[in-house]
Jmol script that loads the backbone (N, CA, C; Angstrom):
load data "model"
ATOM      1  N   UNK A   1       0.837  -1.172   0.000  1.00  0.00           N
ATOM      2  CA  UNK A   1       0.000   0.000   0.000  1.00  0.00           C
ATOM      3  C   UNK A   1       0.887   1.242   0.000  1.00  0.00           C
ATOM      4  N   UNK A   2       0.575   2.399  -1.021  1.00  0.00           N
ATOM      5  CA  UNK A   2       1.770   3.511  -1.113  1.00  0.00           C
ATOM      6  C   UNK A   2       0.855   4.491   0.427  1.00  0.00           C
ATOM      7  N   UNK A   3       2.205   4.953   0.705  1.00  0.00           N
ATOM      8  CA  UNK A   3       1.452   6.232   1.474  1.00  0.00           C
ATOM      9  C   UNK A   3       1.868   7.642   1.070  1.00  0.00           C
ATOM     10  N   UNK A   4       0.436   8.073   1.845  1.00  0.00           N
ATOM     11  CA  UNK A   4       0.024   9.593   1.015  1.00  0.00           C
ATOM     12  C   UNK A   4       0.804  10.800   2.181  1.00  0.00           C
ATOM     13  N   UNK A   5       1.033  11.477   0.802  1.00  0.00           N
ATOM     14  CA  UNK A   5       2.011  12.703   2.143  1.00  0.00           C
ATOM     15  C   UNK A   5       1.114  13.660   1.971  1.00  0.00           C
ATOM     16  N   UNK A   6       0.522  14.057   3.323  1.00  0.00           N
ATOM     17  CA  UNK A   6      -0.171  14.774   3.510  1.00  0.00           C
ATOM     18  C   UNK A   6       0.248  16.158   4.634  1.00  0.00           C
ATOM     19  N   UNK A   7      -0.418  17.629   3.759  1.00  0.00           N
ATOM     20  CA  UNK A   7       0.214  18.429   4.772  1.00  0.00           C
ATOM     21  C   UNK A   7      -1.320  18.976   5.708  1.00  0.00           C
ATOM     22  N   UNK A   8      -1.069  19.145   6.730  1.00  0.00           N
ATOM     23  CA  UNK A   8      -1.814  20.105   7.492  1.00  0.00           C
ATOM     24  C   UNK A   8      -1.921  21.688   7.453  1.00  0.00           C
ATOM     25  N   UNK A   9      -2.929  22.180   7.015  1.00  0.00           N
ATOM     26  CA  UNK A   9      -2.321  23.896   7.497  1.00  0.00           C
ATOM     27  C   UNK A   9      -3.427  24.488   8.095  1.00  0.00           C
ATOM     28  N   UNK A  10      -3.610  24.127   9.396  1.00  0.00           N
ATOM     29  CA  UNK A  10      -5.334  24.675  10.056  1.00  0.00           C
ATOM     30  C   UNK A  10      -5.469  26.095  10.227  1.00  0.00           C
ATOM     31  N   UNK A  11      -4.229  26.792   9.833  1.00  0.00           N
ATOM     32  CA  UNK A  11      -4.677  28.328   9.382  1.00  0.00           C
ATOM     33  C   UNK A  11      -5.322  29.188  11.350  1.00  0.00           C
ATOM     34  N   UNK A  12      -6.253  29.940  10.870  1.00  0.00           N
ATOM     35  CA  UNK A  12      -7.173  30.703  11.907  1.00  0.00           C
ATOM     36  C   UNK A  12      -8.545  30.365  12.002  1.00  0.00           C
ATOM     37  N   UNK A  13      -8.747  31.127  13.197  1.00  0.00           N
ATOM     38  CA  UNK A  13     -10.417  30.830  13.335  1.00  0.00           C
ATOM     39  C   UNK A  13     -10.573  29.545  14.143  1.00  0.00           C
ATOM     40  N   UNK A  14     -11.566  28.583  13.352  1.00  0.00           N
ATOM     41  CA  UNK A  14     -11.499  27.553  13.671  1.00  0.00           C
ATOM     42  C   UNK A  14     -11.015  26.051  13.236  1.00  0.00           C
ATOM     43  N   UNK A  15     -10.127  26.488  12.468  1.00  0.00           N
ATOM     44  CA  UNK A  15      -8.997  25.973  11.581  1.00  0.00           C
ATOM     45  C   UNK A  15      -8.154  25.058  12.659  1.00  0.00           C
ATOM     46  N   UNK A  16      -8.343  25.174  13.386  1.00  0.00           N
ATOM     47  CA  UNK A  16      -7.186  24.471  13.971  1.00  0.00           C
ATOM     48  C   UNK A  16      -8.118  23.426  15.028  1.00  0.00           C
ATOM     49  N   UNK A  17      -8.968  23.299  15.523  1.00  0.00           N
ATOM     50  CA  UNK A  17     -10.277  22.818  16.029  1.00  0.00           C
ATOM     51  C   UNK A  17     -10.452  21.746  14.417  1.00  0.00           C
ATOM     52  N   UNK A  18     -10.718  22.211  13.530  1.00  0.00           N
ATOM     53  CA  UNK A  18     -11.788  21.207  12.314  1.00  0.00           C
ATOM     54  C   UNK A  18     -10.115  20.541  12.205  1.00  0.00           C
ATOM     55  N   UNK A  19      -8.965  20.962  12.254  1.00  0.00           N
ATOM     56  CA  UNK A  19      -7.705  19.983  11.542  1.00  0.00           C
ATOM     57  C   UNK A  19      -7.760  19.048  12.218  1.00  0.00           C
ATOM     58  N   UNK A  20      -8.110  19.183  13.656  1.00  0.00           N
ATOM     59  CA  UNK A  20      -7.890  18.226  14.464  1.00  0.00           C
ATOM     60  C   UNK A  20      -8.148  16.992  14.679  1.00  0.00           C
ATOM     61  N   UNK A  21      -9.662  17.437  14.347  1.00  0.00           N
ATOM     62  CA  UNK A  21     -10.830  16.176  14.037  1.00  0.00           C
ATOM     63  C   UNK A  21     -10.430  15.796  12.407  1.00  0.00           C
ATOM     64  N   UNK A  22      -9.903  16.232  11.447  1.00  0.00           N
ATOM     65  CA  UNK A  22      -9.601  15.717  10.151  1.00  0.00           C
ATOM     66  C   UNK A  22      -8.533  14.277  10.674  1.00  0.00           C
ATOM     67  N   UNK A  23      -7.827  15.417  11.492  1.00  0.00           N
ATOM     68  CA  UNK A  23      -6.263  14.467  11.805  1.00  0.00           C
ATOM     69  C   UNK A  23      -7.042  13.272  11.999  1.00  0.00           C
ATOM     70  N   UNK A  24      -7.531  13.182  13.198  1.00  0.00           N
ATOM     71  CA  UNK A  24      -7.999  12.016  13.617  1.00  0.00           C
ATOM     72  C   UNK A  24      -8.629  10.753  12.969  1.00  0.00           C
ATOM     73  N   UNK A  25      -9.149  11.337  11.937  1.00  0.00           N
ATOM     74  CA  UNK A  25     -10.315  10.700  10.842  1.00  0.00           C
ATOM     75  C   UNK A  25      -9.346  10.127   9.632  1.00  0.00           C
ATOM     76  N   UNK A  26      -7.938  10.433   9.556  1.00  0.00           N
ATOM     77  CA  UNK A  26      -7.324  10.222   9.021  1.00  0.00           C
ATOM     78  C   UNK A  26      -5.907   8.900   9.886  1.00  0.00           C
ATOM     79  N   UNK A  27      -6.047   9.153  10.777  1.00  0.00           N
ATOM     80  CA  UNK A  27      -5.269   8.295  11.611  1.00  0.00           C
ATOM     81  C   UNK A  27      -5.992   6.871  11.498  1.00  0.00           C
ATOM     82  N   UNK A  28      -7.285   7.337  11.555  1.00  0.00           N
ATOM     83  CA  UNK A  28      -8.732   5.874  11.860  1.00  0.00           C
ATOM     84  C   UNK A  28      -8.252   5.426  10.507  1.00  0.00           C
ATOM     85  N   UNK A  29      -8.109   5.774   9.262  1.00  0.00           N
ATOM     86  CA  UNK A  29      -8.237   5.054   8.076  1.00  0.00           C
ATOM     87  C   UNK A  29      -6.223   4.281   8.055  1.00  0.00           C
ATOM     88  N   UNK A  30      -5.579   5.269   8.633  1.00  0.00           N
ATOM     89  CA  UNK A  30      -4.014   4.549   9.003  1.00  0.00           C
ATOM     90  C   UNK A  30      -4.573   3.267   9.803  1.00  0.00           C
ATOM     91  N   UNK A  31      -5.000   3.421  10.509  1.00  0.00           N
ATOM     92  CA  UNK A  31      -5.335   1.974  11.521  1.00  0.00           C
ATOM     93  C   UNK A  31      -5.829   0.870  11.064  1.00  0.00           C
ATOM     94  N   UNK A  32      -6.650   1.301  10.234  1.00  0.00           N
ATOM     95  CA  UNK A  32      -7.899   0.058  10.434  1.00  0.00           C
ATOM     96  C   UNK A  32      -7.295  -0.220   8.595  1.00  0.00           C
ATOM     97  N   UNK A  33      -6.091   0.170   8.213  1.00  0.00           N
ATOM     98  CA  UNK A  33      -5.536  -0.446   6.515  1.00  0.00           C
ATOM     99  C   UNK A  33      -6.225   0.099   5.970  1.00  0.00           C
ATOM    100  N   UNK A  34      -6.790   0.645   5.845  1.00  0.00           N
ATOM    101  CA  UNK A  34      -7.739   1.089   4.670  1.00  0.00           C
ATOM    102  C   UNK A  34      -6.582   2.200   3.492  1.00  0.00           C
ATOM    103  N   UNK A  35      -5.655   3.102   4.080  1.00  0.00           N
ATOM    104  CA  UNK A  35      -4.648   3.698   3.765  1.00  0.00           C
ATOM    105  C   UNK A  35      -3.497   4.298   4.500  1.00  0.00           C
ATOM    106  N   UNK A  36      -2.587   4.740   3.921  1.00  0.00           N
ATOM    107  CA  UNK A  36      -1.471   4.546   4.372  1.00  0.00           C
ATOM    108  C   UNK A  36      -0.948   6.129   4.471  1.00  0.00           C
ATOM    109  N   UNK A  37      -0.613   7.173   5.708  1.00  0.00           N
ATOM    110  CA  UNK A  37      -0.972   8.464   5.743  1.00  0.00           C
ATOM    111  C   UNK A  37       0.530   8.943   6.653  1.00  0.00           C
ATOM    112  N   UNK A  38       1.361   9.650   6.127  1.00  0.00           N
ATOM    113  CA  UNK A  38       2.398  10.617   6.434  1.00  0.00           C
ATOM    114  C   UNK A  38       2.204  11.952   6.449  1.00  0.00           C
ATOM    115  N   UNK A  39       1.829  12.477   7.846  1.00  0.00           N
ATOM    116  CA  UNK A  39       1.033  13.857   8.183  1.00  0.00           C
ATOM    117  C   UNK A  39       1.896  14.649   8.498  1.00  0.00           C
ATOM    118  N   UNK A  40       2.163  16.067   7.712  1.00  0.00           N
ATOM    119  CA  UNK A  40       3.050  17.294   8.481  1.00  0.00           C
ATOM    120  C   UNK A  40       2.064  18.424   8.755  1.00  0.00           C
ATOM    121  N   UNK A  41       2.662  19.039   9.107  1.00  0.00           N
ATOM    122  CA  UNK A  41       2.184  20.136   9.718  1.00  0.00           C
ATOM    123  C   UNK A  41       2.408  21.431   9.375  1.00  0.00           C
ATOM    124  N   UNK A  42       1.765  22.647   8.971  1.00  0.00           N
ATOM    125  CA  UNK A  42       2.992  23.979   9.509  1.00  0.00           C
ATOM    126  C   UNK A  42       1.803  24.920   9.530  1.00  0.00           C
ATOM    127  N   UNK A  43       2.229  26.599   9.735  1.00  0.00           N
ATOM    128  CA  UNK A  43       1.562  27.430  10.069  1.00  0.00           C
ATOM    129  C   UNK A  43       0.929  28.169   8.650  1.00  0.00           C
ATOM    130  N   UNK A  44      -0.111  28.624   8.499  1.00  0.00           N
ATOM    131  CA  UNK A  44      -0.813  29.830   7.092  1.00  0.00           C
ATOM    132  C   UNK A  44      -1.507  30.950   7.976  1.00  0.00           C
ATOM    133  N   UNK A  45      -1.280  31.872   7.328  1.00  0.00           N
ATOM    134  CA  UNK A  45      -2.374  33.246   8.066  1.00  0.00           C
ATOM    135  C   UNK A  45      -2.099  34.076   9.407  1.00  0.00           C
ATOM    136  N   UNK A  46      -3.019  34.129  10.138  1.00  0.00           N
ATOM    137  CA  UNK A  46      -2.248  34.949  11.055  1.00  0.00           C
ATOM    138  C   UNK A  46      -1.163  33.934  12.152  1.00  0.00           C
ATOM    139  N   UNK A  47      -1.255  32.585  12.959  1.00  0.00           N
ATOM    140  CA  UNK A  47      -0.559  32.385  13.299  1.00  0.00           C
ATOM    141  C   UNK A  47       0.616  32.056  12.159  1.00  0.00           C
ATOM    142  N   UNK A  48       1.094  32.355  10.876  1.00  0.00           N
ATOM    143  CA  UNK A  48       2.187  32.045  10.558  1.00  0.00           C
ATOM    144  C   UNK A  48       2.960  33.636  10.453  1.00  0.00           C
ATOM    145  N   UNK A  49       1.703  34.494  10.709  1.00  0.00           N
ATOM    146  CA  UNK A  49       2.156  36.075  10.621  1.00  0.00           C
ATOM    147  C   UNK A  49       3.069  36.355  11.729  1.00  0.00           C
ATOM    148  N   UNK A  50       2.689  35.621  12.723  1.00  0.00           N
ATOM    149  CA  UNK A  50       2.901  36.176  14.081  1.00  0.00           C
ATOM    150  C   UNK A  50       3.600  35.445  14.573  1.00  0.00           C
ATOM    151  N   UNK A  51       3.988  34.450  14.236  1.00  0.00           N
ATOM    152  CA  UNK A  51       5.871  33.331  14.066  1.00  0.00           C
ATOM    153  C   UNK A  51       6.258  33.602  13.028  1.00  0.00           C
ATOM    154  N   UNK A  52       6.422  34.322  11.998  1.00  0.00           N
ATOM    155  CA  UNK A  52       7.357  34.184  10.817  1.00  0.00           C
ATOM    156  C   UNK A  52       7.098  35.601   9.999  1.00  0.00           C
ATOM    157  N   UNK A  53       6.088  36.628  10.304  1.00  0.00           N
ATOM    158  CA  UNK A  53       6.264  37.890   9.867  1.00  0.00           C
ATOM    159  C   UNK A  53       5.502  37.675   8.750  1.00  0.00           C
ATOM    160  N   UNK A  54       4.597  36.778   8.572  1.00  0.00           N
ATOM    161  CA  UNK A  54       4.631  36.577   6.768  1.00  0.00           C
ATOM    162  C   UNK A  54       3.183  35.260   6.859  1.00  0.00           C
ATOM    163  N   UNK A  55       2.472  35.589   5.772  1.00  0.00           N
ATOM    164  CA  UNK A  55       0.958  34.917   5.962  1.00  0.00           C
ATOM    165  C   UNK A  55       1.498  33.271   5.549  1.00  0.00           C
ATOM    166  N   UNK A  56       2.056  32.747   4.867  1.00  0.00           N
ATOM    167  CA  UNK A  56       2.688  31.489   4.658  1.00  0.00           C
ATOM    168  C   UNK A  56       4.466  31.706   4.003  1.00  0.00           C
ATOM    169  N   UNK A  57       5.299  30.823   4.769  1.00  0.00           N
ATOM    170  CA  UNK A  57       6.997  31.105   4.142  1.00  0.00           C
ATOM    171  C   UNK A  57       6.726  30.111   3.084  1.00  0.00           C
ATOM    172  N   UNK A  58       8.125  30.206   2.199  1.00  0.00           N
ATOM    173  CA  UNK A  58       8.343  29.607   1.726  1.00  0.00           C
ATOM    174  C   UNK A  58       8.660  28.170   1.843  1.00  0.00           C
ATOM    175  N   UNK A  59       9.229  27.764   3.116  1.00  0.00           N
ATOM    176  CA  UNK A  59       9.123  26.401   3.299  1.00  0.00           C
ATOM    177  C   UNK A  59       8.015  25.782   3.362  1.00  0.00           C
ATOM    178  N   UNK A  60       6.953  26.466   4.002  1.00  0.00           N
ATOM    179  CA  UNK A  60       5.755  26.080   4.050  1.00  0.00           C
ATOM    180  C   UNK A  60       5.071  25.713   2.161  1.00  0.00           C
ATOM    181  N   UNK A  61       5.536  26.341   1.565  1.00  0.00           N
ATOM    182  CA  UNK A  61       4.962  26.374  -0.116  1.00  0.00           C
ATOM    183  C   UNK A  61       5.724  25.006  -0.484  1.00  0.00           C
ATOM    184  N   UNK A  62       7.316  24.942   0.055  1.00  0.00           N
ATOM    185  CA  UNK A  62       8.010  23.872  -0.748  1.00  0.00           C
ATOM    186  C   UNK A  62       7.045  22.663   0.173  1.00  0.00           C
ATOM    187  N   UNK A  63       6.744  22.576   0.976  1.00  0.00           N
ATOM    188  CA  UNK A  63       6.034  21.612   1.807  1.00  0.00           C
ATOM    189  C   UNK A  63       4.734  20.917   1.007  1.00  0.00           C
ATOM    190  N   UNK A  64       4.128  22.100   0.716  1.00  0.00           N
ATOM    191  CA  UNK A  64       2.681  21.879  -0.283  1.00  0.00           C
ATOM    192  C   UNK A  64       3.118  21.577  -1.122  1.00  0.00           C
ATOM    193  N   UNK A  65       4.068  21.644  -2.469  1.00  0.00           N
ATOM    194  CA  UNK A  65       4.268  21.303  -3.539  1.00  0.00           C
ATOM    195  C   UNK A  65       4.887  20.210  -3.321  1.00  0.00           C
ATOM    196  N   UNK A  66       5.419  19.240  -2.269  1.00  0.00           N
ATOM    197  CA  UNK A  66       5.564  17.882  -2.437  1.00  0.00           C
ATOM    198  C   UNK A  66       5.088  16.974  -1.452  1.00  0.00           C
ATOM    199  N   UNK A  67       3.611  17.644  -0.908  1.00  0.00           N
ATOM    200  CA  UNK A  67       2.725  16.712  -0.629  1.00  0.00           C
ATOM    201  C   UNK A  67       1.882  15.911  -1.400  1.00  0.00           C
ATOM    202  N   UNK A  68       1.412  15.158  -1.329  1.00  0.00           N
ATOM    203  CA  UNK A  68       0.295  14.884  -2.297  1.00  0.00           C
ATOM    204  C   UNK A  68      -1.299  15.589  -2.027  1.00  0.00           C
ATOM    205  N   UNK A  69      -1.587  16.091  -0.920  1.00  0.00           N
ATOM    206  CA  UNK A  69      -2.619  16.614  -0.798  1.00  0.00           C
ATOM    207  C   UNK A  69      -2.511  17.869   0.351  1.00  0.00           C
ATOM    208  N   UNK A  70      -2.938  18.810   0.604  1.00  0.00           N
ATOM    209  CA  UNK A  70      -3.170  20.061   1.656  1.00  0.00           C
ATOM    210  C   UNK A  70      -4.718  19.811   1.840  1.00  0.00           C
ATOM    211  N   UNK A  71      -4.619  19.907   2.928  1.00  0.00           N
ATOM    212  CA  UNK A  71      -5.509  19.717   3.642  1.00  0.00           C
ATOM    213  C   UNK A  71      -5.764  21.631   4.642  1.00  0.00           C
ATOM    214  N   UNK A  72      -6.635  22.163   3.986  1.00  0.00           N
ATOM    215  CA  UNK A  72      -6.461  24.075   4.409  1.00  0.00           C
ATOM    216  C   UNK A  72      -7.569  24.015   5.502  1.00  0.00           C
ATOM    217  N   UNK A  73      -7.445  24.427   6.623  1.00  0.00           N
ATOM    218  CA  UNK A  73      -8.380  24.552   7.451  1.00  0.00           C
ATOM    219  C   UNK A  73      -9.049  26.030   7.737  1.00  0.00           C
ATOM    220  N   UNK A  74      -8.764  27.308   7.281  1.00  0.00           N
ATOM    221  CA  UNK A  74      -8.572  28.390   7.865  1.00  0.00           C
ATOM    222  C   UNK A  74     -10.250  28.440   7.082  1.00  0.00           C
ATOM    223  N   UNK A  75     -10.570  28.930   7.935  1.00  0.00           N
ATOM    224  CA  UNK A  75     -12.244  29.559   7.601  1.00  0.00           C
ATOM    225  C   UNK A  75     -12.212  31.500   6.965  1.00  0.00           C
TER     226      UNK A  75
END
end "model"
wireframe off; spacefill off
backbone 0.3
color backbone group
């Protein structure tokens, strides 16, 4: 089974509350075989403003462009 690289970016609001419960819903399908899931993480929007000066860095972009999926939480 290949696994999927997946990034997190729960953004603001309640972005970070709905990632959580994604995470989870995504761990359940790691468990039970159904698929196979490599989860990162990083900051978009205001908490990436307010650690890094800047609404998403660039590492954060190289991150998305070799995930296979983003997963955006920010409302």
């Amino acid at each position: 089974m290949a696994t999927h690289k997946l990034l997190l970016l729960p953004g603001d609001g309640i972005g970070p509350e709905v990632s959580a419960e994604v995470e989870k819903l995504v761990r359940w399908f790691d468990t039970q075989g159904i698929a196979s899931f490599e989860i990162e993480r990083d900051l978009v929007g205001g908490a990436a403003y307010d650690a890094h000066g800047e609404a998403i860095t660039d590492a954060a972009m190289a991150r998305a462009q070799e995930a296979d999926a983003v997963l955006f939480g920010a409302v």
